[in-house]
PyMOL Python script that loads the backbone (N, CA, C, O; Angstrom):
from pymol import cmd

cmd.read_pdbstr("""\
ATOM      1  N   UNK A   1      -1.400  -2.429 -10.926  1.00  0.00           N
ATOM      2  CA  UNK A   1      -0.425  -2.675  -9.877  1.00  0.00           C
ATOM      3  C   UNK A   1      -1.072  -3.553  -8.814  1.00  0.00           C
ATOM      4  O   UNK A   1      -2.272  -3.386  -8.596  1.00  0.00           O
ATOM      5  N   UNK A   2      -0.209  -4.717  -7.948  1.00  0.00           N
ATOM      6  CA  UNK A   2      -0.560  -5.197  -7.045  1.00  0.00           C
ATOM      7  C   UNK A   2       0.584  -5.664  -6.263  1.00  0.00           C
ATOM      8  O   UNK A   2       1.703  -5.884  -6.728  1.00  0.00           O
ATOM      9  N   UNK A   3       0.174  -5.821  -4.864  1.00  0.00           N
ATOM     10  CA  UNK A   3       1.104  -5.887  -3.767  1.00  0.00           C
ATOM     11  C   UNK A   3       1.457  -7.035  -3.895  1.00  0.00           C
ATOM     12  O   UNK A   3       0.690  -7.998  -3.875  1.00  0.00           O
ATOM     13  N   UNK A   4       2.751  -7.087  -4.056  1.00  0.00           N
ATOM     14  CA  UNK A   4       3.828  -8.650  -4.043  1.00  0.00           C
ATOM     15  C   UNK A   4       3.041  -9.459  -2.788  1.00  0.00           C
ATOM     16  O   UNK A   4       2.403  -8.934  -1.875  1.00  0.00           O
ATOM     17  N   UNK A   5       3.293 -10.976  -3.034  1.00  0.00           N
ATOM     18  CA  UNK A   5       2.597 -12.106  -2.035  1.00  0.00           C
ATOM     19  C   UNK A   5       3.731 -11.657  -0.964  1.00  0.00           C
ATOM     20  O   UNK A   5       3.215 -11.398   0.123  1.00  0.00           O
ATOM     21  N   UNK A   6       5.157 -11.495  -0.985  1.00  0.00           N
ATOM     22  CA  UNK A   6       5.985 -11.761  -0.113  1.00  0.00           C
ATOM     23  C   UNK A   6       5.740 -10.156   0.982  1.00  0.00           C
ATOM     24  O   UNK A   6       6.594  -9.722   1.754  1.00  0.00           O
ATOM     25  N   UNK A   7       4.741  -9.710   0.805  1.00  0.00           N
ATOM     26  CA  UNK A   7       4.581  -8.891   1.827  1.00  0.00           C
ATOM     27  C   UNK A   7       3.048  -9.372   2.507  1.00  0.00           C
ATOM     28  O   UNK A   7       2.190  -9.831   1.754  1.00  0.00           O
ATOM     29  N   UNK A   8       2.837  -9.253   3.699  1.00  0.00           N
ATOM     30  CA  UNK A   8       1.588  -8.735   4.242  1.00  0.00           C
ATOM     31  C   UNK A   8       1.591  -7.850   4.984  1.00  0.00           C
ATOM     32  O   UNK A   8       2.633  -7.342   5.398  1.00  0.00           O
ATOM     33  N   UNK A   9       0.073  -7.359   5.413  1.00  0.00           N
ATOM     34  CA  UNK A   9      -0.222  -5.690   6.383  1.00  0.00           C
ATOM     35  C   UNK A   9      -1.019  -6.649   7.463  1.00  0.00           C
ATOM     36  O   UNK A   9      -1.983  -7.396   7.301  1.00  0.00           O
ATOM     37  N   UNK A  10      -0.242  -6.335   8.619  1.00  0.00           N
ATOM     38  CA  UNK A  10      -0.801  -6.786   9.743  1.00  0.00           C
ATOM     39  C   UNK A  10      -0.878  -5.959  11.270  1.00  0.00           C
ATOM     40  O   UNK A  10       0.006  -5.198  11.663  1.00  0.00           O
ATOM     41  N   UNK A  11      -1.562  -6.136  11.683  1.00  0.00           N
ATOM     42  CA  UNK A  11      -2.144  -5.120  13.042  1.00  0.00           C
ATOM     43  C   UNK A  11      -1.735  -5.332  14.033  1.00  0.00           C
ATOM     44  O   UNK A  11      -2.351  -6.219  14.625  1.00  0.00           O
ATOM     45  N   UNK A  12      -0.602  -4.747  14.753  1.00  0.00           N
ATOM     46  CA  UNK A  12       0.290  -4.919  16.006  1.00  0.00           C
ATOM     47  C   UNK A  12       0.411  -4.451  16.858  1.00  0.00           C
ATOM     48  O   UNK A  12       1.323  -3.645  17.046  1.00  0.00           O
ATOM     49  N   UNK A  13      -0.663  -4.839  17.924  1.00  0.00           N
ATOM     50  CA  UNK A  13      -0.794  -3.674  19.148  1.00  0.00           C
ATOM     51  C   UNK A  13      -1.686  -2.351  18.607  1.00  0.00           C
ATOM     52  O   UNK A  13      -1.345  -1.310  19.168  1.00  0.00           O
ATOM     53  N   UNK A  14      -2.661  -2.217  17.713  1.00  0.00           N
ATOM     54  CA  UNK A  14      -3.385  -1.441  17.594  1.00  0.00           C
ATOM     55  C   UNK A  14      -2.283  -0.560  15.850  1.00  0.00           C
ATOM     56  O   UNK A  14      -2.830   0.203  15.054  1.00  0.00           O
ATOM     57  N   UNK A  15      -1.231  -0.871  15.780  1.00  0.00           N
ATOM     58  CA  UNK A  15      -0.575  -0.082  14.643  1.00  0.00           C
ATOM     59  C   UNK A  15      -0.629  -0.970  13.479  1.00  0.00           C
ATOM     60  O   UNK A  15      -0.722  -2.184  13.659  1.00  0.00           O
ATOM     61  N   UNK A  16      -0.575  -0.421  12.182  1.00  0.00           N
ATOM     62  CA  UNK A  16      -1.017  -1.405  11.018  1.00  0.00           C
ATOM     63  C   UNK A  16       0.646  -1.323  10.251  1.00  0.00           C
ATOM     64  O   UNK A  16       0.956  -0.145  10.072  1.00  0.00           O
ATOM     65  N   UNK A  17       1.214  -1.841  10.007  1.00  0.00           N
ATOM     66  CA  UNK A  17       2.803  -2.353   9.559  1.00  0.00           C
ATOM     67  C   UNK A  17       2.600  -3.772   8.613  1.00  0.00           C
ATOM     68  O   UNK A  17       1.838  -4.735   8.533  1.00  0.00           O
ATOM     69  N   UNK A  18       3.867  -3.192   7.935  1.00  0.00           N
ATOM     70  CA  UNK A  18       4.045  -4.713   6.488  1.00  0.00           C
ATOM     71  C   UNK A  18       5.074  -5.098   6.490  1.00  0.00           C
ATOM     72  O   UNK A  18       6.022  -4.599   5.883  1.00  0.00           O
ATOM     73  N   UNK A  19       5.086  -5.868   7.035  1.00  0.00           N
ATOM     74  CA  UNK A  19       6.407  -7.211   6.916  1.00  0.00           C
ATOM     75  C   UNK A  19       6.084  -8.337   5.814  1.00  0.00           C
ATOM     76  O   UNK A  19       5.163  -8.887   5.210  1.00  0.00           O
ATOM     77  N   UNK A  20       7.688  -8.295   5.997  1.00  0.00           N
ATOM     78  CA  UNK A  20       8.165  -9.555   4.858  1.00  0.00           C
ATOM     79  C   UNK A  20       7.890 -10.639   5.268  1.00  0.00           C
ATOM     80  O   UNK A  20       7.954 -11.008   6.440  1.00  0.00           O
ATOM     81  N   UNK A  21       7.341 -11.654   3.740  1.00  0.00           N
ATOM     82  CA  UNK A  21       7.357 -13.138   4.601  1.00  0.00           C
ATOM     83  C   UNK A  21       8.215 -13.861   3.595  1.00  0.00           C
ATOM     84  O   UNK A  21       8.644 -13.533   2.489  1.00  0.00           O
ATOM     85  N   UNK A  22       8.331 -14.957   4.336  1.00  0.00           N
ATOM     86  CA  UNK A  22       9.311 -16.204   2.881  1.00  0.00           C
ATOM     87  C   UNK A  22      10.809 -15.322   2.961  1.00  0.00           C
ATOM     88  O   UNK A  22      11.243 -14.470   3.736  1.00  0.00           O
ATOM     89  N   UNK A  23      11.360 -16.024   1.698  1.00  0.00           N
ATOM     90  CA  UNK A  23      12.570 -15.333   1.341  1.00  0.00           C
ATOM     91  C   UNK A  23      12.352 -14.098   1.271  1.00  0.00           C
ATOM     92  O   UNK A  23      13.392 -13.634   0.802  1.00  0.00           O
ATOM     93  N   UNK A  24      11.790 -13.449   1.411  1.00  0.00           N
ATOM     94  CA  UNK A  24      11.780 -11.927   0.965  1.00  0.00           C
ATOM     95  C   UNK A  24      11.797 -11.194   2.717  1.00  0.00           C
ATOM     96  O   UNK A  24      11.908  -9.986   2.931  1.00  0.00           O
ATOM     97  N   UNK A  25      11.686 -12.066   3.601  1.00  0.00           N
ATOM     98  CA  UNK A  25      12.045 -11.616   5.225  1.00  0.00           C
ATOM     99  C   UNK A  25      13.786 -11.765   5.179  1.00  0.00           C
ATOM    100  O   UNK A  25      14.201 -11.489   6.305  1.00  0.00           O
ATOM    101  N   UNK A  26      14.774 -12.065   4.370  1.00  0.00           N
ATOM    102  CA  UNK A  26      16.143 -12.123   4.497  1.00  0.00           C
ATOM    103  C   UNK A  26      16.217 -10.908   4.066  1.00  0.00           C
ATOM    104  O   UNK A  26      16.524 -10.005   4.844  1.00  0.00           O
ATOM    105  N   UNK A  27      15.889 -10.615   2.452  1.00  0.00           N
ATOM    106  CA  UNK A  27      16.612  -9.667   2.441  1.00  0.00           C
ATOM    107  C   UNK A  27      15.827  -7.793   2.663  1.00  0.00           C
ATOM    108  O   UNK A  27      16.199  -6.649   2.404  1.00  0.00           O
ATOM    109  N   UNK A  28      14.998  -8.238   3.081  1.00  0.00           N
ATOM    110  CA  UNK A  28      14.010  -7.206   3.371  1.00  0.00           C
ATOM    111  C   UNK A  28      14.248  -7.378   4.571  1.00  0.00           C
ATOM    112  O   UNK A  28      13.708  -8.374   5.055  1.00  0.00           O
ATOM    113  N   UNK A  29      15.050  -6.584   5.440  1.00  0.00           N
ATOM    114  CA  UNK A  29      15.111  -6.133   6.933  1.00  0.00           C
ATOM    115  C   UNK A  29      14.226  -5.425   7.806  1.00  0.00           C
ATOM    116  O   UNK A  29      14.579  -5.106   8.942  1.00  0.00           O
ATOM    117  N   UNK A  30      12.888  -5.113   7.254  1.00  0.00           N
ATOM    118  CA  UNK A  30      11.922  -3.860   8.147  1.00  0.00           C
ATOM    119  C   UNK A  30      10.621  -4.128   8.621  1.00  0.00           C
ATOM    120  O   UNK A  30      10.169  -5.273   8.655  1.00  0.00           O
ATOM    121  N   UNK A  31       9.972  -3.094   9.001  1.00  0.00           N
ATOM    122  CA  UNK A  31       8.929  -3.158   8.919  1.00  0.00           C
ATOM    123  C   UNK A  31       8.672  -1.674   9.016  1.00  0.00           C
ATOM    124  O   UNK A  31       9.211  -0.763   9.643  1.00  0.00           O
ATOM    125  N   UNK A  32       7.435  -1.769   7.990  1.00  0.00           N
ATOM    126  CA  UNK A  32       6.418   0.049   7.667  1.00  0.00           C
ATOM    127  C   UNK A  32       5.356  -0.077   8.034  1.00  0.00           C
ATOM    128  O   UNK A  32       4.452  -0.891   7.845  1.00  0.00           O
ATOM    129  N   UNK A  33       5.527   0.999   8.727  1.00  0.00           N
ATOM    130  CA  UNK A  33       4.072   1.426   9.395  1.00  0.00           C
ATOM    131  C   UNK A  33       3.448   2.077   8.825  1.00  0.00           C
ATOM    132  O   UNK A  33       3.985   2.932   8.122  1.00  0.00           O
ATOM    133  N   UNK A  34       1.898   1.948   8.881  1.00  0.00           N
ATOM    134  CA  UNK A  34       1.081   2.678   7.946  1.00  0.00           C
ATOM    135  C   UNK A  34       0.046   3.754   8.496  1.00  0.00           C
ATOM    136  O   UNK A  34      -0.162   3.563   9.694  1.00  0.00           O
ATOM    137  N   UNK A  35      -0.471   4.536   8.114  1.00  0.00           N
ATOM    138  CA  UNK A  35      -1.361   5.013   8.337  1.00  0.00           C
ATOM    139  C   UNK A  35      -2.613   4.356   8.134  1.00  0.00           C
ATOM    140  O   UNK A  35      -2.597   3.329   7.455  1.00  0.00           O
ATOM    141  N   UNK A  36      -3.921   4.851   8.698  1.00  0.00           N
ATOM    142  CA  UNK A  36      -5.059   4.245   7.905  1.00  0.00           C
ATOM    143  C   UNK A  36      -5.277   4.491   6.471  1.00  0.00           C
ATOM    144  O   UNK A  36      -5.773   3.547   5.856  1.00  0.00           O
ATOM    145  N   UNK A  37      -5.005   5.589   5.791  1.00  0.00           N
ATOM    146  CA  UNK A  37      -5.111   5.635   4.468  1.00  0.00           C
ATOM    147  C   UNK A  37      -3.698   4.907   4.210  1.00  0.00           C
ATOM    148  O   UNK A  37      -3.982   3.731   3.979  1.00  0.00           O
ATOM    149  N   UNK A  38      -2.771   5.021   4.167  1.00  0.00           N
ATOM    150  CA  UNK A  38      -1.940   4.005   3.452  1.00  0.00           C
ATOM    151  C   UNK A  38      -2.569   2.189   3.728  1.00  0.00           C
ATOM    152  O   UNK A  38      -2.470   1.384   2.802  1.00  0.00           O
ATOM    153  N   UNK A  39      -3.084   1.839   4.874  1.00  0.00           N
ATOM    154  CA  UNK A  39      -3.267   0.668   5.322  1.00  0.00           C
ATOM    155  C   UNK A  39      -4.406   0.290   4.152  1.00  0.00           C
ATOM    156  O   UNK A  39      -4.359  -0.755   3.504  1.00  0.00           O
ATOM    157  N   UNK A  40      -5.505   1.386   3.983  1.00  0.00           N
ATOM    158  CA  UNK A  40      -6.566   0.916   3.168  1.00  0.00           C
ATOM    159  C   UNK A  40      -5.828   1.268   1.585  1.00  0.00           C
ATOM    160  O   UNK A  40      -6.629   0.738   0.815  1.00  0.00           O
ATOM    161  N   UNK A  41      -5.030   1.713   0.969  1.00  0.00           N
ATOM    162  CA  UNK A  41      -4.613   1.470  -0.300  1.00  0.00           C
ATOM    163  C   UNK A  41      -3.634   0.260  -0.448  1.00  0.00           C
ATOM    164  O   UNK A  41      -3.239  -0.248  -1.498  1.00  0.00           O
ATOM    165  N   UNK A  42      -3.388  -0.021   0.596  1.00  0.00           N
ATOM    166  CA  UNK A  42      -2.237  -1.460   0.617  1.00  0.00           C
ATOM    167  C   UNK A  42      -3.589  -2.516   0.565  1.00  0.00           C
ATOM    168  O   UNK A  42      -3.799  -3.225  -0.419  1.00  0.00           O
ATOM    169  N   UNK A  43      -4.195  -2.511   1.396  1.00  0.00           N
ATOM    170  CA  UNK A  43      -5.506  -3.750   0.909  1.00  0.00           C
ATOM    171  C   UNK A  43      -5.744  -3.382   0.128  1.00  0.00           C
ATOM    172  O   UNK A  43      -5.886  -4.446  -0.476  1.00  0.00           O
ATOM    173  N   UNK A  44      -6.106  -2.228  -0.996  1.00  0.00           N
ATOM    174  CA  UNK A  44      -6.932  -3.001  -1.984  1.00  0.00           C
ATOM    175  C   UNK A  44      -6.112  -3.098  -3.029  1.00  0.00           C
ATOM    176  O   UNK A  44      -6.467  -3.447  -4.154  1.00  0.00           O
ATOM    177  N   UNK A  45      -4.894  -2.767  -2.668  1.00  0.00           N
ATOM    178  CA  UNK A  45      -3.905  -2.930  -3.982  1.00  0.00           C
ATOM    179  C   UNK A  45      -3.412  -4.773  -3.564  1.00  0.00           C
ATOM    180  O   UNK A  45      -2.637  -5.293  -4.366  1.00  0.00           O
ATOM    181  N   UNK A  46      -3.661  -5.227  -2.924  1.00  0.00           N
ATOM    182  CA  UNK A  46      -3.233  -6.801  -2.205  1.00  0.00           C
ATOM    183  C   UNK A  46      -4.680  -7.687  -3.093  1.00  0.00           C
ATOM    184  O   UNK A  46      -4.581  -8.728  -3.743  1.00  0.00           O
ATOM    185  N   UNK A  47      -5.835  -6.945  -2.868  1.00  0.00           N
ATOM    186  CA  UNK A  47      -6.790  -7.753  -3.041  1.00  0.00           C
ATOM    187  C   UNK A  47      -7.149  -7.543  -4.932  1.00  0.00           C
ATOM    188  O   UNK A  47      -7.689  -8.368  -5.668  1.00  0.00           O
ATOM    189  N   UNK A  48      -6.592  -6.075  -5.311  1.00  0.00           N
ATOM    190  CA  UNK A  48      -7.146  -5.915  -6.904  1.00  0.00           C
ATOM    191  C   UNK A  48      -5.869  -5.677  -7.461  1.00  0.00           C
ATOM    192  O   UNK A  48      -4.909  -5.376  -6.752  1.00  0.00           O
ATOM    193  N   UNK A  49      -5.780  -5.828  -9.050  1.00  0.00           N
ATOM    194  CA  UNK A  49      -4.708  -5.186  -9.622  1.00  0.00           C
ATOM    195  C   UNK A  49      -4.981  -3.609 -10.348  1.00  0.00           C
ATOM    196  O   UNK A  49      -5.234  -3.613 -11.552  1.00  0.00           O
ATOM    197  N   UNK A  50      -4.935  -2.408  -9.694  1.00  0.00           N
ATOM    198  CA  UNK A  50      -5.433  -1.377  -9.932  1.00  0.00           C
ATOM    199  C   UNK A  50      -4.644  -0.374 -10.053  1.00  0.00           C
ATOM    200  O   UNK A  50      -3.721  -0.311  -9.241  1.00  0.00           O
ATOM    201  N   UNK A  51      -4.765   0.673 -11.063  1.00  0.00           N
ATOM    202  CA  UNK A  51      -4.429   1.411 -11.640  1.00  0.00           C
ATOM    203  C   UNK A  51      -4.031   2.577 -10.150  1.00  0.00           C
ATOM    204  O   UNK A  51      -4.255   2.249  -8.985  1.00  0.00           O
ATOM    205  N   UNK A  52      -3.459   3.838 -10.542  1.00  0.00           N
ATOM    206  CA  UNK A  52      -3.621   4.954  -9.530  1.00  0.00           C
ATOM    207  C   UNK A  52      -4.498   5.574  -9.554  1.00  0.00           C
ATOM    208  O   UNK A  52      -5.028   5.959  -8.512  1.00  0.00           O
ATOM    209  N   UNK A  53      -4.965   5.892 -10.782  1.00  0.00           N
ATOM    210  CA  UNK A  53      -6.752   6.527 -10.832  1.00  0.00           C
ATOM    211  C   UNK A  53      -7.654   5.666 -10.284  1.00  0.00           C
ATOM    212  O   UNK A  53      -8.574   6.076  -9.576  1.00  0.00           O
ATOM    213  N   UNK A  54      -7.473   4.411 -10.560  1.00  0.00           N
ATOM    214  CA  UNK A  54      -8.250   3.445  -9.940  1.00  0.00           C
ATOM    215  C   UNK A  54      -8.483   3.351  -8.267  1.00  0.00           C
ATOM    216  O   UNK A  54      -9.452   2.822  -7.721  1.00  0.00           O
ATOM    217  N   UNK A  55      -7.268   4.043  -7.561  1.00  0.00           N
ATOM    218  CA  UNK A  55      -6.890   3.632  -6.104  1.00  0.00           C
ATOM    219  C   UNK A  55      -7.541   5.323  -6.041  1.00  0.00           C
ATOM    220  O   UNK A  55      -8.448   5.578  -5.250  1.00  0.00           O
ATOM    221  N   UNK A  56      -7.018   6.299  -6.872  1.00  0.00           N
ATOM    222  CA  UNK A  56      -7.688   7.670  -5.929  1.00  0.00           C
ATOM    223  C   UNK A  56      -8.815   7.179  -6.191  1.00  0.00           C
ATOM    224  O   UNK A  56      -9.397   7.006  -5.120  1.00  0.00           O
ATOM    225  N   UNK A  57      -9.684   6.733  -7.379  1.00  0.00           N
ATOM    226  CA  UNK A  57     -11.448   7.314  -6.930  1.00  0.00           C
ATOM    227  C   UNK A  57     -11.682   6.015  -5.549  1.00  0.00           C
ATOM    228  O   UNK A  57     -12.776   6.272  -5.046  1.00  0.00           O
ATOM    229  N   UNK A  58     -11.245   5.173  -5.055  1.00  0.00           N
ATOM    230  CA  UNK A  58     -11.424   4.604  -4.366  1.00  0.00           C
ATOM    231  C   UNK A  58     -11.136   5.150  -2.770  1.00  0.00           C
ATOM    232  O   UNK A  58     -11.701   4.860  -1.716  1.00  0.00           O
ATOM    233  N   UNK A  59     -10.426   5.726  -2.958  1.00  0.00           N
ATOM    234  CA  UNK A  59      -9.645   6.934  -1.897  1.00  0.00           C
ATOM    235  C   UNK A  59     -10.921   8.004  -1.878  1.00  0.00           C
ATOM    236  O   UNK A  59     -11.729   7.988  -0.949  1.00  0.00           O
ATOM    237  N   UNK A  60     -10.998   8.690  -2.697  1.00  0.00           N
ATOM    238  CA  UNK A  60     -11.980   9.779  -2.463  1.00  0.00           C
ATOM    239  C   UNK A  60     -13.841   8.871  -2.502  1.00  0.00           C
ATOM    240  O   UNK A  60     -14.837   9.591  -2.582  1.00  0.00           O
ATOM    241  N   UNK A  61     -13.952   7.652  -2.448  1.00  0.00           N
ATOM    242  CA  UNK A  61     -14.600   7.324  -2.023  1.00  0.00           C
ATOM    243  C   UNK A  61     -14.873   7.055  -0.534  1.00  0.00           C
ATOM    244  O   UNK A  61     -15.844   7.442   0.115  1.00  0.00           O
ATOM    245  N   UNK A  62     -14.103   6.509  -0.227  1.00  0.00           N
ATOM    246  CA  UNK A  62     -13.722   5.905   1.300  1.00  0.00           C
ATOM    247  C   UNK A  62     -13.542   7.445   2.357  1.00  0.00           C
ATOM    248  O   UNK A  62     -14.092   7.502   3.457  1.00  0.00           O
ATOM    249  N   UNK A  63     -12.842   8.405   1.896  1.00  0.00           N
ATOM    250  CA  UNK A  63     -12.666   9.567   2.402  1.00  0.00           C
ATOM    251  C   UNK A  63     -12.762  10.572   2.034  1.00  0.00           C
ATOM    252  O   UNK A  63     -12.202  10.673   0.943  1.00  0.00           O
ATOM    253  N   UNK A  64     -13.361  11.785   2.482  1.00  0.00           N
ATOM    254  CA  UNK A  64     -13.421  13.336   2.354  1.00  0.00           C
ATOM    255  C   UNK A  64     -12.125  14.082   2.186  1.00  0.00           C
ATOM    256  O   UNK A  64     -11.450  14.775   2.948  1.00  0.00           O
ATOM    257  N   UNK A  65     -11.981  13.630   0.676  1.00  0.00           N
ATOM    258  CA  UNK A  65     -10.877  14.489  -0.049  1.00  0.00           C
ATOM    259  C   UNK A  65     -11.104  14.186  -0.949  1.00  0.00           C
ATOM    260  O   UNK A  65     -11.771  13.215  -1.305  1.00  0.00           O
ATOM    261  N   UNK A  66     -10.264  15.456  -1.894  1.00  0.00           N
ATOM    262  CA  UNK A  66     -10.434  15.525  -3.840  1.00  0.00           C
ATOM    263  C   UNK A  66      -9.873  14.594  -4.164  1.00  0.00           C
ATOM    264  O   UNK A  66      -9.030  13.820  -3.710  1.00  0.00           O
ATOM    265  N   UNK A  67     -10.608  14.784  -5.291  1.00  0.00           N
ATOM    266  CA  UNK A  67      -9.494  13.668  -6.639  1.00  0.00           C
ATOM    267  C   UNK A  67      -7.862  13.774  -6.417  1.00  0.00           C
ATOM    268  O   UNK A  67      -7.025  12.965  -6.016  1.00  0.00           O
ATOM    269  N   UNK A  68      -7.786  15.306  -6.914  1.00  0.00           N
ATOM    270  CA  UNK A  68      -6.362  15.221  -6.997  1.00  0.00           C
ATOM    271  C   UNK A  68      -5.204  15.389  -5.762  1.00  0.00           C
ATOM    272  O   UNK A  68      -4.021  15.694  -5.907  1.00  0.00           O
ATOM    273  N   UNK A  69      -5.793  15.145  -4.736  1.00  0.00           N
ATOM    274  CA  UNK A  69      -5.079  15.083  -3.740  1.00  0.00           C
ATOM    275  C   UNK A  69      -4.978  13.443  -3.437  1.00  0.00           C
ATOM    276  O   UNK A  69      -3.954  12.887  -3.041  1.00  0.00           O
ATOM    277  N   UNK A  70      -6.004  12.911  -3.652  1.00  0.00           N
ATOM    278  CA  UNK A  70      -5.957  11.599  -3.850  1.00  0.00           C
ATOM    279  C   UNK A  70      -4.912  11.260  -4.777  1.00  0.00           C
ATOM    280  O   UNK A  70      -3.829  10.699  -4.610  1.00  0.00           O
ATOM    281  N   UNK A  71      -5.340  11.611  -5.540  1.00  0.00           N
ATOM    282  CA  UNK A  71      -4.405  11.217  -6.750  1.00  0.00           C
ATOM    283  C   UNK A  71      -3.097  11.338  -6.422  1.00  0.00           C
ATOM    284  O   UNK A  71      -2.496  10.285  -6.634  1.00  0.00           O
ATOM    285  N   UNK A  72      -2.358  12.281  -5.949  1.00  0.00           N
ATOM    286  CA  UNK A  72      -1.006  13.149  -5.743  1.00  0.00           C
ATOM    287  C   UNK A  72      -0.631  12.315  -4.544  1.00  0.00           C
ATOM    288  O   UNK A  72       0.574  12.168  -4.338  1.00  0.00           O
ATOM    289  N   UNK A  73      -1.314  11.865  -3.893  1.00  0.00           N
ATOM    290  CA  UNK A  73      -0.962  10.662  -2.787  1.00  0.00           C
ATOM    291  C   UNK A  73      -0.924   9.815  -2.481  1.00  0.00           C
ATOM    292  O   UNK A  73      -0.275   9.428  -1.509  1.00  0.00           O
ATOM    293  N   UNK A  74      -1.917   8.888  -3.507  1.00  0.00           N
ATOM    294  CA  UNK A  74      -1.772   8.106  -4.308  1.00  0.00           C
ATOM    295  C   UNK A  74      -0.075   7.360  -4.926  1.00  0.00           C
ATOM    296  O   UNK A  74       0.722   6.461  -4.654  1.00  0.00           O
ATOM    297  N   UNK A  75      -0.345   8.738  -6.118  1.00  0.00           N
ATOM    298  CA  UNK A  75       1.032   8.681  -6.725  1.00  0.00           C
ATOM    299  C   UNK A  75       2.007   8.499  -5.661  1.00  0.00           C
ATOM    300  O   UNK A  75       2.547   7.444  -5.996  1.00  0.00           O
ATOM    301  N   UNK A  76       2.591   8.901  -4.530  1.00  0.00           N
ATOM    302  CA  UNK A  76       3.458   9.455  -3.876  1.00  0.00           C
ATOM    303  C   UNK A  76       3.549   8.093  -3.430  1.00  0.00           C
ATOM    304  O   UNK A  76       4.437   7.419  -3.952  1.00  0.00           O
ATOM    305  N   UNK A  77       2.484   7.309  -2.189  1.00  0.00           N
ATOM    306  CA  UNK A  77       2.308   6.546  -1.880  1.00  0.00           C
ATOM    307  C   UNK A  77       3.373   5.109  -2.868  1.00  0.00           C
ATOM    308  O   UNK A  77       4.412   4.579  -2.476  1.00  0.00           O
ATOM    309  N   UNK A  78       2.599   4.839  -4.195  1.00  0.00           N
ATOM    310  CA  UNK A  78       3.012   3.631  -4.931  1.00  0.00           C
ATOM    311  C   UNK A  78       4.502   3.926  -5.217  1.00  0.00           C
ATOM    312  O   UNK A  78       5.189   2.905  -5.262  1.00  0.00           O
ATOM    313  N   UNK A  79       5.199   5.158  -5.433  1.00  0.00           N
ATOM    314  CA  UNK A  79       6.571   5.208  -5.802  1.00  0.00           C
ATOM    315  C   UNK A  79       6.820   4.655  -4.628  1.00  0.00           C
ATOM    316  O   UNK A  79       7.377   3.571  -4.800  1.00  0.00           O
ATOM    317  N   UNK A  80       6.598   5.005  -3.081  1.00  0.00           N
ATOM    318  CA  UNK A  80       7.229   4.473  -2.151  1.00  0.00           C
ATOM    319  C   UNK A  80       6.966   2.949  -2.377  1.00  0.00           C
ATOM    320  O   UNK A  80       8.049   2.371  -2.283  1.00  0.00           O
ATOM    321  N   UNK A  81       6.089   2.190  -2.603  1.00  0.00           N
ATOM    322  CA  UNK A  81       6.321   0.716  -2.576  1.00  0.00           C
ATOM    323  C   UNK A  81       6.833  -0.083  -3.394  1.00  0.00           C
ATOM    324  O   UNK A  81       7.003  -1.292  -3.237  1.00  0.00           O
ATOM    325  N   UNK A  82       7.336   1.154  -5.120  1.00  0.00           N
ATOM    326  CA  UNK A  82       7.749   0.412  -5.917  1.00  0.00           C
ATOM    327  C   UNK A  82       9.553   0.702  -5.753  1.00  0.00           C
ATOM    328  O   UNK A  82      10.467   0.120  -6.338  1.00  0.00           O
ATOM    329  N   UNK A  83       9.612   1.702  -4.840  1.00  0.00           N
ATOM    330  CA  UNK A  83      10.787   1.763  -4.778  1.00  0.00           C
ATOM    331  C   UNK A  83      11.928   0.760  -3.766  1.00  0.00           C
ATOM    332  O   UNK A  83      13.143   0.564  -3.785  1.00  0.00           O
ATOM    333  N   UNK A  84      10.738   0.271  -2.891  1.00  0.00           N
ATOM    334  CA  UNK A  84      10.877  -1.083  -1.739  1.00  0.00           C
ATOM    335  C   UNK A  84      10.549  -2.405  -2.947  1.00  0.00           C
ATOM    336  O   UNK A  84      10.981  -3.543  -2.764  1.00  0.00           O
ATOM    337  N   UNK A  85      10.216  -2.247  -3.442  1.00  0.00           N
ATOM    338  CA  UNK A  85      10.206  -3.333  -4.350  1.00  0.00           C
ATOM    339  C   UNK A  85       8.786  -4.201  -4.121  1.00  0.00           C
ATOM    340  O   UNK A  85       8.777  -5.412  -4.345  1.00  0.00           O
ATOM    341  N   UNK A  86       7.760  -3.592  -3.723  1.00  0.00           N
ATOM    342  CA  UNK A  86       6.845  -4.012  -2.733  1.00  0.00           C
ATOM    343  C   UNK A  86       5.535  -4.390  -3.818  1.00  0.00           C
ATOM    344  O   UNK A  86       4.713  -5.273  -3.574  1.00  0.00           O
ATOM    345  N   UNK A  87       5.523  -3.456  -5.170  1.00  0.00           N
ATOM    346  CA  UNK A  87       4.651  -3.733  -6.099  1.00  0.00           C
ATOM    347  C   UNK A  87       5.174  -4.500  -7.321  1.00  0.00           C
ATOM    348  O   UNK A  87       6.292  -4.351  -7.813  1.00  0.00           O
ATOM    349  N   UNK A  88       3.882  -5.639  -7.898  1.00  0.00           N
ATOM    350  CA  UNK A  88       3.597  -6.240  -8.920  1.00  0.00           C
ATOM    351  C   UNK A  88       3.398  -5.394 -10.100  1.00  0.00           C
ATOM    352  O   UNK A  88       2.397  -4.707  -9.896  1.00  0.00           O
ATOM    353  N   UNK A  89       4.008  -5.097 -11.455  1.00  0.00           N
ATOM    354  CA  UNK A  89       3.218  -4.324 -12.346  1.00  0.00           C
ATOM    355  C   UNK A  89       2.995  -5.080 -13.291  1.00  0.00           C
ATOM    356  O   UNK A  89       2.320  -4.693 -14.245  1.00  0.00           O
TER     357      UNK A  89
END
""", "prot")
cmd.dss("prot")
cmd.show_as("cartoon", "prot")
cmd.util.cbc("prot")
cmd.orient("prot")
């Protein structure tokens, strides 16, 4: 999986949010705000094309939590961006 070009994560006043760019700012009306763990699985899903196992051990690298909570949030996480239409598969 990887994050469509027509999005970027950018830092606004201290909050990290993903707006649309190009055609995809018409019909994409928003902007999402992220957490720091969502902010750091949106970069590296922008910069790699990576699996969800791939993004938790990267998750439970970066932070003090299990696999499978990683994992489970992970998961949770990518349905939300594939359901915005936000991921490449």
């Amino acid at each position: 999986m990887k994050i469509s070009n027509e999005f970027v994560l950018k830092n606004i006043a201290g909050n990290n949010v993903v707006v649309p760019v190009g055609k995809k700012s018409i019909d994409f009306n928003a902007i999402i705000h992220l957490n720091d763990v969502g902010s750091f699985i949106f970069k590296c899903l922008q910069e790699n094309d990576l699996s969800k196992e791939e993004l938790a051990k990267k998750v439970v690298d970066e932070y003090e939590v299990e696999y499978e909570t990683a994992l489970k949030d992970v998961t949770n996480f990518c349905n939300k961006l594939k359901e915005n239409k936000m991921l490449i598969q």
